[in-house]
FIVONU-543301 format. One line per field, with one value per residue: residue number from 1; residue in three letters; x, y, z of N, C-alpha, C in turn. Coordinates in nm, 2 decimals. Layout:
<pts>
pos: NUM/...
code: ala/...
neast: X/...
nnorth: Y/...
nup: Z/...
caeast: X/...
canorth: Y/...
caup: Z/...
ceast: X/...
cnorth: Y/...
cup: Z/...
</pts>
This chain:
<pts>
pos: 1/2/3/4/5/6/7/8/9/10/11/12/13/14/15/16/17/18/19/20/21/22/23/24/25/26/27/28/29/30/31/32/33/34/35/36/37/38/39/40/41/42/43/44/45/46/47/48/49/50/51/52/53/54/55/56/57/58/59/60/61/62/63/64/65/66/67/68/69/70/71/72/73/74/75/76/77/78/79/80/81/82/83/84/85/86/87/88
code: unk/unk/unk/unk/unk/unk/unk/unk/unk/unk/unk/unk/unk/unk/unk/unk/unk/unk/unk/unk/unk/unk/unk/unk/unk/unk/unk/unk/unk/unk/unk/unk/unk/unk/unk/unk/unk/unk/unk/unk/unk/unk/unk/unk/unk/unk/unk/unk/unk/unk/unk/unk/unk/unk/unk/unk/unk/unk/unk/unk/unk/unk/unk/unk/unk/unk/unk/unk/unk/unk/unk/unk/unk/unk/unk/unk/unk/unk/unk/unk/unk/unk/unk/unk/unk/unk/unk/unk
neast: 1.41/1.56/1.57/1.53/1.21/1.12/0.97/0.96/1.17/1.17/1.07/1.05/1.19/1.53/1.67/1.71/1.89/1.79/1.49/1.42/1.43/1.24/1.00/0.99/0.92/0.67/0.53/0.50/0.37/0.13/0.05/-0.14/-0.35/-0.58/-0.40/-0.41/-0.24/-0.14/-0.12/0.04/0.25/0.35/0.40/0.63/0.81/0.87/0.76/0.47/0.50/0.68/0.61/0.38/0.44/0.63/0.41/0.30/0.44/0.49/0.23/0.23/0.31/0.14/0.18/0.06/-0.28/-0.52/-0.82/-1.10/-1.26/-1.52/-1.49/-1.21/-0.86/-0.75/-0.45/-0.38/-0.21/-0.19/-0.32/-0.06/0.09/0.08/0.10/0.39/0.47/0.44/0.55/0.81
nnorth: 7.14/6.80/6.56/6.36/6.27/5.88/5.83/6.02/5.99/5.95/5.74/5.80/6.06/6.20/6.21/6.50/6.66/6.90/6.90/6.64/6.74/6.97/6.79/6.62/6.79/6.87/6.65/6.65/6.87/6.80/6.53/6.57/6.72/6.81/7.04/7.32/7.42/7.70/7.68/7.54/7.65/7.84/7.73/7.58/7.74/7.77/7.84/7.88/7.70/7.56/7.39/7.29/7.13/6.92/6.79/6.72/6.51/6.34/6.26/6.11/5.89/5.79/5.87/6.10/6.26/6.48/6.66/6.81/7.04/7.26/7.41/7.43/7.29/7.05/6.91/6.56/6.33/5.99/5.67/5.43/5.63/5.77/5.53/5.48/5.74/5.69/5.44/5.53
nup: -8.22/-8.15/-8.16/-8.41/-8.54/-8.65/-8.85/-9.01/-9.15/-9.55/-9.81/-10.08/-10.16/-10.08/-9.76/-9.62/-9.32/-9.25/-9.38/-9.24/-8.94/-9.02/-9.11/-8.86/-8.61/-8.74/-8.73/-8.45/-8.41/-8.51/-8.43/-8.16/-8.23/-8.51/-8.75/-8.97/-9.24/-9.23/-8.92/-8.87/-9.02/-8.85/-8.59/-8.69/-8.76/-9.10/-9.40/-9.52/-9.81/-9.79/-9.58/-9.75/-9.95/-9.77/-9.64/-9.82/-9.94/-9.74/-9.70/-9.92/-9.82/-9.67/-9.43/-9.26/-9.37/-9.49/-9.39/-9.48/-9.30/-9.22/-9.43/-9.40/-9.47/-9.24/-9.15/-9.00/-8.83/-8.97/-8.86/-8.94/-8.90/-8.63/-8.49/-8.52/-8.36/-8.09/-8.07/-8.09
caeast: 1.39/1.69/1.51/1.44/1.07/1.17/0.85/1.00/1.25/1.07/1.18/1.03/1.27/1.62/1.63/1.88/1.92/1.69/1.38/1.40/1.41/1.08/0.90/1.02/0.88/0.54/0.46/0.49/0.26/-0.04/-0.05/-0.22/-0.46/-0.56/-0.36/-0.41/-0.11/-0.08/-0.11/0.14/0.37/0.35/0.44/0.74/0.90/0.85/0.74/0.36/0.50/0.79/0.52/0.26/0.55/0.63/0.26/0.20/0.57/0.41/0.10/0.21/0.40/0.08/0.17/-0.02/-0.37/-0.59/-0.96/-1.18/-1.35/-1.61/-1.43/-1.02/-0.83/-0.67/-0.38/-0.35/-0.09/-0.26/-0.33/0.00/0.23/0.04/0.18/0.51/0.50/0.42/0.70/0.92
canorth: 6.99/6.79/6.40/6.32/6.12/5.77/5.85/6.19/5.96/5.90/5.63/5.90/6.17/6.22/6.29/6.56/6.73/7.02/6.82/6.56/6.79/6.97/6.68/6.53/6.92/6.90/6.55/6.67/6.96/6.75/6.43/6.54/6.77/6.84/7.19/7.41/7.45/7.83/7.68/7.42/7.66/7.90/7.62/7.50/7.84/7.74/7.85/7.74/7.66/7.42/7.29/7.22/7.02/6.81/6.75/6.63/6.40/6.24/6.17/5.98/5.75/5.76/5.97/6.23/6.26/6.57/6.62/6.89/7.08/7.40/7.48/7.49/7.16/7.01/6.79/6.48/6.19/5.84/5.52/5.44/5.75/5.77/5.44/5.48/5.85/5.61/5.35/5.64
caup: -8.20/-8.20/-8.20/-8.54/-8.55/-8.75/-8.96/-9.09/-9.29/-9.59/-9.91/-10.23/-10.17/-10.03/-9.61/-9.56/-9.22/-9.26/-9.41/-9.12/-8.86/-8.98/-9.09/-8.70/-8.60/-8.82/-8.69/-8.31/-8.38/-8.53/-8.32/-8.05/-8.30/-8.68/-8.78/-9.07/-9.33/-9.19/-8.81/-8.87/-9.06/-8.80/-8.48/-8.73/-8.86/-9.21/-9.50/-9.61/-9.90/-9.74/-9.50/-9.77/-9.98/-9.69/-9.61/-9.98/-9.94/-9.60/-9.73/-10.02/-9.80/-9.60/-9.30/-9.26/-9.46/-9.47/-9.43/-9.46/-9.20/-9.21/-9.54/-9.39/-9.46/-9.18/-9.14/-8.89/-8.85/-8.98/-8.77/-8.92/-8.83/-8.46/-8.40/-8.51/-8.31/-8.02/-8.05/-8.08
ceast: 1.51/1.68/1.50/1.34/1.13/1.03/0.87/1.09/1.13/1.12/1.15/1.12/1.40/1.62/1.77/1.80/1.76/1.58/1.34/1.34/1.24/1.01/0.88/0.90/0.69/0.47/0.40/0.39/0.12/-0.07/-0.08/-0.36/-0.42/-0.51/-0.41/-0.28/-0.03/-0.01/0.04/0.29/0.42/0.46/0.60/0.83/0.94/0.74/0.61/0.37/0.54/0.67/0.38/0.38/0.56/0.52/0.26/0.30/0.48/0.29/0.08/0.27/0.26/0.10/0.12/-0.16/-0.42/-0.72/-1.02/-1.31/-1.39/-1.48/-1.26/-0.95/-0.70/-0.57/-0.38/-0.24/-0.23/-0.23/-0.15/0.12/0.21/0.13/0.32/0.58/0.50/0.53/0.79/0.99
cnorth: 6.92/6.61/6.42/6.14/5.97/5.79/5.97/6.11/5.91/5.84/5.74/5.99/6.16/6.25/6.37/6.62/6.81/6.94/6.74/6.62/6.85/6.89/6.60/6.62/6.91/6.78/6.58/6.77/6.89/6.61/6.41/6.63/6.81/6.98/7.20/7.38/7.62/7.81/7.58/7.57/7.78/7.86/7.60/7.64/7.81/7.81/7.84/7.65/7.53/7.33/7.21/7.11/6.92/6.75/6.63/6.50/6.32/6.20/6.06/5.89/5.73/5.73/6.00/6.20/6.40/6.55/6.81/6.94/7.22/7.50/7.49/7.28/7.17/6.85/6.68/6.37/6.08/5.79/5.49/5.53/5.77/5.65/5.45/5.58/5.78/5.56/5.43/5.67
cup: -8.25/-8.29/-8.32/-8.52/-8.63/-8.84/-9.05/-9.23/-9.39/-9.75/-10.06/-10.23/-10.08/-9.87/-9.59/-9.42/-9.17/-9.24/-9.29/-8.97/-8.91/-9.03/-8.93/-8.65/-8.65/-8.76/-8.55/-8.28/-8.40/-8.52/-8.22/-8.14/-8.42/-8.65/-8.90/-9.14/-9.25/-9.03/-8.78/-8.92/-8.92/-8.66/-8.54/-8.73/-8.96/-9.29/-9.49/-9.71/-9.88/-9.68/-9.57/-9.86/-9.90/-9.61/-9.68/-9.95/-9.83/-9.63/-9.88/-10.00/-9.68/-9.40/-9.19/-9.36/-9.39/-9.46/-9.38/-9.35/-9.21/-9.29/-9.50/-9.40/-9.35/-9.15/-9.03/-8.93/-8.85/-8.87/-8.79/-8.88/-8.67/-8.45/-8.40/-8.44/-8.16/-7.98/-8.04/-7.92
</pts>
């Protein structure tokens, strides 16, 4: 993926290159449905580890949020990251 999302940049941490790209990557997989951490890292070629870090970053700029389902937590893009994946 070459686009970078405008929701990938994010103001708590630094945006280099890499990061951008799969936060752009991570968004594209879970706004059209919730993923897993394993299903997402799987879609990106990442890490779990990298993909749960850049979860946690996105959801403390209010992102991304998680929610629990039949015990596996899955991720979605918020009201605001949908729209901004939108305007995109």
């Amino acid at each position: 993926m070459s686009e970078v999302n405008p929701r990938a940049y994010l103001y708590r941490i630094r945006n280099v290159k890499k990061g951008l790209d799969t936060r752009s990557r991570i968004l594209h997989l879970i706004k059209s449905k919730p993923l897993t951490i394993r299903k997402i890292s799987e879609g990106v070629g990442r890490s779990a580890s990298s993909i749960r870090r850049h979860l946690k970053n996105m959801e403390a700029e209010g992102i991304v949020r998680s929610q629990k389902y039949k015990g596996r937590l899955l991720w979605m893009v918020t009201g605001i990251g949908q729209k901004a994946i939108e305007e995109a």
